[in-house]
Every structure is written in structure tokens, then in C-alpha cells.
C-alpha positions as CSV (number, residue, x, y, z in Angstrom):
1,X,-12.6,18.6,23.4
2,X,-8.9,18.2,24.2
3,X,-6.2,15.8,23.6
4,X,-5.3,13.6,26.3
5,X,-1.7,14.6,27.6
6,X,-1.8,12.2,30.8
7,X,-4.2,14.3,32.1
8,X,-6.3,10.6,32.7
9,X,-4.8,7.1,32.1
10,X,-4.2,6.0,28.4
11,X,-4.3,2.0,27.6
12,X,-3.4,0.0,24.5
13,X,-5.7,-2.9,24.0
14,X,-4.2,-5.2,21.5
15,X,-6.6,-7.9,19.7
16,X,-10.1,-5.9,20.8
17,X,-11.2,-6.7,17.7
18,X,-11.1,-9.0,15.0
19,X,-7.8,-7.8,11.9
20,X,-8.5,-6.9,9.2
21,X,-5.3,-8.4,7.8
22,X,-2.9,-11.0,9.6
23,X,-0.3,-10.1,12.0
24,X,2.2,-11.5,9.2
25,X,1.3,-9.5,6.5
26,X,1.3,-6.1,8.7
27,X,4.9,-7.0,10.0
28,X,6.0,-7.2,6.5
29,X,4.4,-4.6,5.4
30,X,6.1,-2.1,8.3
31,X,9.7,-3.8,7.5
32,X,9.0,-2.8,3.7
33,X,8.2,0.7,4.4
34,X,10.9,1.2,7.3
35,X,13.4,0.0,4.4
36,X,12.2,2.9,1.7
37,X,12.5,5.0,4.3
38,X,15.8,4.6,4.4
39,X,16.6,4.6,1.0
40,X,15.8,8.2,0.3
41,X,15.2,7.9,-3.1
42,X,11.9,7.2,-5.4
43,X,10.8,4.2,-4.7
44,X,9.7,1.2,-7.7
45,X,8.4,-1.4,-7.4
46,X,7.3,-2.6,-11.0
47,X,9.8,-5.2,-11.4
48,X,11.8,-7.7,-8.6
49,X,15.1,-5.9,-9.8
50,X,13.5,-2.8,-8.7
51,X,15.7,-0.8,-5.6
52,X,18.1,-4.1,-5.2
53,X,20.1,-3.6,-8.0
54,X,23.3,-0.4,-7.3
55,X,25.5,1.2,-9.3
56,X,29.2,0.4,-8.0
57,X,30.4,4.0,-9.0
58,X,27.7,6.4,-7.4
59,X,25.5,4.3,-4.8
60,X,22.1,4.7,-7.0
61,X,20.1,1.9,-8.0
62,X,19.4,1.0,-11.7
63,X,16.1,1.4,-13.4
64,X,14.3,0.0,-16.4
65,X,15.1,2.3,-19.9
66,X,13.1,1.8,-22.7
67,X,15.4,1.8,-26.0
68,X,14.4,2.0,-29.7
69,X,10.3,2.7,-28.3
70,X,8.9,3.5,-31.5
71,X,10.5,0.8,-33.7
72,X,11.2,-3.1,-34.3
73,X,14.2,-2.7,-32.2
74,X,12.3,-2.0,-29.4
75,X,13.7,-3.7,-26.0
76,X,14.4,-2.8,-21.8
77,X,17.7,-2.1,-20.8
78,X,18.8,-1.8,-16.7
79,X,20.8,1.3,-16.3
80,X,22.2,3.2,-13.4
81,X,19.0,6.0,-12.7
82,X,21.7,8.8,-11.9
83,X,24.1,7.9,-15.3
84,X,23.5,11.0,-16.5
85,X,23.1,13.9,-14.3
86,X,26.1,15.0,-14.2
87,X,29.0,15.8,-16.7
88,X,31.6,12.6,-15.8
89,X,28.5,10.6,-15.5
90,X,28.9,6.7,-13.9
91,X,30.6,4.2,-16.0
92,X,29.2,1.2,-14.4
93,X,27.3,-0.6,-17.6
94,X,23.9,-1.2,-18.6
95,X,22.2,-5.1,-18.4
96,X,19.3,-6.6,-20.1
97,X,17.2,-8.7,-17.8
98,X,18.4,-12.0,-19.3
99,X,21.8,-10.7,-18.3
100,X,20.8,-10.1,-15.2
101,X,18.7,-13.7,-15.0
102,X,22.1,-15.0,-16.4
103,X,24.4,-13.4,-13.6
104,X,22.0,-14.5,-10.6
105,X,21.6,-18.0,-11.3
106,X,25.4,-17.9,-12.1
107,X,25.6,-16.7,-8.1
108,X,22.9,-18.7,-6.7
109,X,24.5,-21.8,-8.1
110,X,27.7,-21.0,-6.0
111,X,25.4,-20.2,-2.8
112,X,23.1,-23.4,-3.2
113,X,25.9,-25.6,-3.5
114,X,26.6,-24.9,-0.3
115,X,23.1,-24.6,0.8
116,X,23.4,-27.4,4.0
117,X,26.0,-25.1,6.0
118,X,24.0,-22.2,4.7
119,X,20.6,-23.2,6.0
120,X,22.2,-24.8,9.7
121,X,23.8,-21.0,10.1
122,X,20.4,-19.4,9.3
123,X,18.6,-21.4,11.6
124,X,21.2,-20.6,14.6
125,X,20.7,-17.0,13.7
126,X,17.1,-16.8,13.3
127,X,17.1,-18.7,16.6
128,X,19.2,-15.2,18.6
129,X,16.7,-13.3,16.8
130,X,14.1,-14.7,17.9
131,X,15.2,-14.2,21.3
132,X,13.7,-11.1,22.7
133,X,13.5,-11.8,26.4
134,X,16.2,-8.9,27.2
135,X,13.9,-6.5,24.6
136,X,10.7,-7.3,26.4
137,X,12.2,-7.1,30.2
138,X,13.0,-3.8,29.0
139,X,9.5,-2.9,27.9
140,X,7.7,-4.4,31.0
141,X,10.1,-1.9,33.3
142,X,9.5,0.9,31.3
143,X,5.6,0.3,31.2
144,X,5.7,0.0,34.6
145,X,7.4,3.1,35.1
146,X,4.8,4.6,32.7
147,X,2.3,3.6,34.7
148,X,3.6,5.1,38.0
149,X,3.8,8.3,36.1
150,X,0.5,8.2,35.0
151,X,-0.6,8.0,38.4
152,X,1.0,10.9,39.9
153,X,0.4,13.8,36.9
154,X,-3.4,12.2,38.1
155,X,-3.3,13.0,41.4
156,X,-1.5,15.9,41.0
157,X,-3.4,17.2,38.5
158,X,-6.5,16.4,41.2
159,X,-4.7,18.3,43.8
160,X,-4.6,21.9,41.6
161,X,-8.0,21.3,40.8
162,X,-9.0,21.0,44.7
163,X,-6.8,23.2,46.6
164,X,-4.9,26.5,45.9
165,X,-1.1,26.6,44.9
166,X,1.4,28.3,43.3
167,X,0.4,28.0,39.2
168,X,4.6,28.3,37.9
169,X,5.7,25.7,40.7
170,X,2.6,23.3,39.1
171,X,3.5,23.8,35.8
172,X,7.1,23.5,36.3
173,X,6.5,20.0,38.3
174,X,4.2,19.1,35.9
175,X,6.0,20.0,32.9
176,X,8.7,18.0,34.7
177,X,6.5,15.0,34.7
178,X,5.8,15.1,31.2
179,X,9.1,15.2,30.3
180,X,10.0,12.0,31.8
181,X,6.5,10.3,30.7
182,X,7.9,11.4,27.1
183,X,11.3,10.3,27.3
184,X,10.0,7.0,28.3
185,X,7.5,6.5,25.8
186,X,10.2,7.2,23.1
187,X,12.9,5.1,24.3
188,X,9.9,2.1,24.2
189,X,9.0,2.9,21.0
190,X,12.8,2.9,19.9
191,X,12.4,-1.0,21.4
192,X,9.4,-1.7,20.0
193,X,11.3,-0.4,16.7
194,X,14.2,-2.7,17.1
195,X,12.5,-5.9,18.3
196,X,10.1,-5.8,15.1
197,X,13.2,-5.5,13.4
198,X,14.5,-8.7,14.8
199,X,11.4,-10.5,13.9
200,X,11.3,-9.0,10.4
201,X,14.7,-10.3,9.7
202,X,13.7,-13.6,11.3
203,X,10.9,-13.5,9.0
204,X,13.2,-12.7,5.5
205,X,15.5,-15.2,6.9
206,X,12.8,-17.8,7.4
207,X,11.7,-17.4,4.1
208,X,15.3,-17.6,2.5
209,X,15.8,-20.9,4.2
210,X,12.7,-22.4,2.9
211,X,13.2,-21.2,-0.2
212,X,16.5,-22.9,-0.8
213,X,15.1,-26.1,1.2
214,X,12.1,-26.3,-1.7
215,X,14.4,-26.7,-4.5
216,X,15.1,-29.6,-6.2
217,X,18.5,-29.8,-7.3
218,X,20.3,-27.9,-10.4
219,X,19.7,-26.6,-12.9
220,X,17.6,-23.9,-10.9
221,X,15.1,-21.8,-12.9
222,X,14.9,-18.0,-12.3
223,X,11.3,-16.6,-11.3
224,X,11.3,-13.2,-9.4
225,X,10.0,-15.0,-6.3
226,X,13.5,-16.9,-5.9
227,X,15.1,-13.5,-6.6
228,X,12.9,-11.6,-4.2
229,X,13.1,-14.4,-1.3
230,X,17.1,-14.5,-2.1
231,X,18.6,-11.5,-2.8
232,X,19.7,-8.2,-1.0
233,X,21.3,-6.5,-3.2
234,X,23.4,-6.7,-6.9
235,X,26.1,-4.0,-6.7
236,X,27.5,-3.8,-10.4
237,X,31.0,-2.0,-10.2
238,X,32.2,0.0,-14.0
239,X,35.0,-3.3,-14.3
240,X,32.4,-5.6,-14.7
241,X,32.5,-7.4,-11.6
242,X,29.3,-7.9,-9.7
243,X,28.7,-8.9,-6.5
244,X,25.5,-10.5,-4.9
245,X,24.6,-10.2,-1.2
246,X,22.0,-12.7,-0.3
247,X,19.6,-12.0,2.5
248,X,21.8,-14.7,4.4
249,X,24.6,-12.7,4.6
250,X,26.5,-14.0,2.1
251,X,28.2,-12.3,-0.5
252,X,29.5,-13.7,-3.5
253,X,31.5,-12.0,-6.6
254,X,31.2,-12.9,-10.1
């Protein structure tokens, strides 16, 4: 056996078989682990405060401390993970989750009162990303040009195996072919990348929008699946202030 380096044709035959999950989920699922990849740090996912929350003075995110585990006083306490590993330590403070609770819908309340401009501008913006047509053009020339590079390491790989020739000019024109084949097949995945990165924020953004068009109108209740839906990110400076960027865009300081 050997691996198939354009020796022969290669194909990619999407929907030859029933999925075993929906196209949906897998999207979401690749924008989720694209995102911890770029965190570079442990990734949690026990609570929806969980990698969204950062500490204003070093760029970590906070994490869940138990306090007082063995007695009546017992309760969970959101600290900055890297507080403590080093000497001047971050002074950004610690929150209980009611705080937090308390802070969001503090937030939210600013961003849903504005929620008609909000959603119009969302839709306009979902509506660009959407828009792939300059992506894909770019994928049908380079397949094509795939293709046509295909074909000729074929037939030249045909013509070594059928008539005599100089074995460093083949490999150096073949090598040369390879090359290029490569180069193209990375810059379409690079496009593949970013179009499914269009579409997953199309996708966050389509869900924001629907979130804030299901609620009635205040007071709003938390629940971690308005919190997930809603926010990016709470960045809690050592002053006090916090400030909540929305998966809208918008940031607003409390």
C-alpha cells in the first residue's frame, strides 16, 4: 500500500451517505473548537461563565473557587485563574454568580432597550456574511486549477513509467508539480476556513437576534441560555468597572 500523493485523481463526495449528525450542529461544533484553539489556555466548560469572563489586569479568564468547602460557610466565588501565580498578583476582584447574574441583566437591560436598531443592524450584517459568492468563485478557480494539475502529474507520471528519461529532471518537474498542487490545496483550505467562519458568525448572530426577538419585555430573567446566546465576553477591570461585549458587537460599561 501507499498513500495517494496525486499519483491518480483524488475526489470529495459530499452527502454519499446519510449524517450522522446535522450539518448545523457540526458547523457549530468546528466554530467551538476553532475558538479554544485560539484561546491557549485550559478549556471549561462546566458553567456558561466559563472562558467569557477576563481579568482586566492580566488577560486570563476567571474560574469557579470553592471557599469555606468543609463547613456551613460553604459557597463559589469567580476569581481571576492566574490571581496568584505571581508575587504582585492581579487586583481585579472576585464575584459571586448572583453578582455576576446582577451585573448582566444590569447590561442587557441597556442593550434590549435598544433592541429594534440592534436587531435591523444584525440582520444587515448577517445579510454580508451570508454573502459568499467572491469566496466560492475563488474555490471553483482553484478547483479547477486542481484538477488540471491532477491531470498532468497523471500523465506524466504515465510517461516515466513507459519511456526512459532522465530520473533528477522527473523528480525535479514532478516535485515542481506537487508544489503547486500543495500550495493550492492550502490556500482553499484557508477559504474554506474563512467562509465557515462567515457562516458561523451568521449563525451566533442569528441566534442573538432571535433571542432578543423571543423576549417579552422587562424585567428579563437570567438563565445561562440568554447569557450563552448573548454574550462575548465580561472583562472585569481591578476599579470595578465592567464591560460586556455582546456577540452583536456592542459593548457596554457598567
Amino acid at each position: 500500500m501507499k498513500v495517494n500523493e496525486s499519483e491518480v485523481p483524488q475526489y470529495y463526495v459530499a452527502e454519499s451517505h446519510p449524517a450522522i449528525i446535522s450539518t448545523e450542529i457540526w458547523n457549530a461544533v468546528q466554530a467551538e473548537l476553532t475558538k479554544r484553539k485560539t484561546l491557549n489556555v485550559a478549556y471549561n466548560c462546566r458553567s456558561p461563565f466559563s472562558n467569557s469572563i477576563i481579568c482586566g489586569d492580566c488577560g486570563s479568564f476567571y474560574g469557579p473557587k470553592v471557599w469555606h468547602s468543609t463547613d456551613k460557610y460553604r459557597r463559589t466565588v469567580w476569581q481571576c485563574n492566574s490571581k496568584f501565580k505571581d508575587r504582585k498578583g492581579c487586583k481585579t476582584p472576585h464575584l459571586t454568580e448572583e453578582k455576576i447574574q446582577e451585573y448582566f441583566l444590569s447590561a442587557f437591560s441597556i442593550l434590549f432597550a435598544d433592541r429594534k436598531r440592534i436587531i435591523e443592524q444584525c440582520r444587515e450584517f448577517q445579510a454580508l456574511l451570508t454573502d459568499t459568492t467572491e469566496i466560492d468563485n475563488e474555490l471553483k478557480t482553484i478547483a479547477d486549477e486542481m484538477e488540471i494539475v491532477e491531470e498532468l502529474v497523471k500523465r506524466y507520471v504515465y510517461e516515466n513509467a513507459n519511456a526512459p528519461q532522465s530520473q533528477t529532471e522527473y523528480l525535479e518537474k514532478y516535485n515542481g508539480y506537487i508544489q503547486r498542487y500543495d500550495t493550492l490545496k492550502n490556500k482553499r483550505a484557508e477559504l474554506l476556513s474563512l467562509k465557515q467562519s462567515k457562516l458561523n458568525q451568521r449563525d451566533s448572530l442569528g441566534r442573538f437576534m432571535f433571542t432578543l426577538m423571543e423576549l417579552d419585555d422587562l424585567p428579563i430573567i437570567f438563565s445561562d441560555t440568554l447569557w450563552t446566546n448573548t454574550v462575548e465576553t465580561m472583562t472585569i477591570s481591578h476599579d470595578g468597572d465592567i464591560v460586556f461585549k455582546f456577540k452583536c458587537g456592542r459593548e457596554i460599561k457598567i
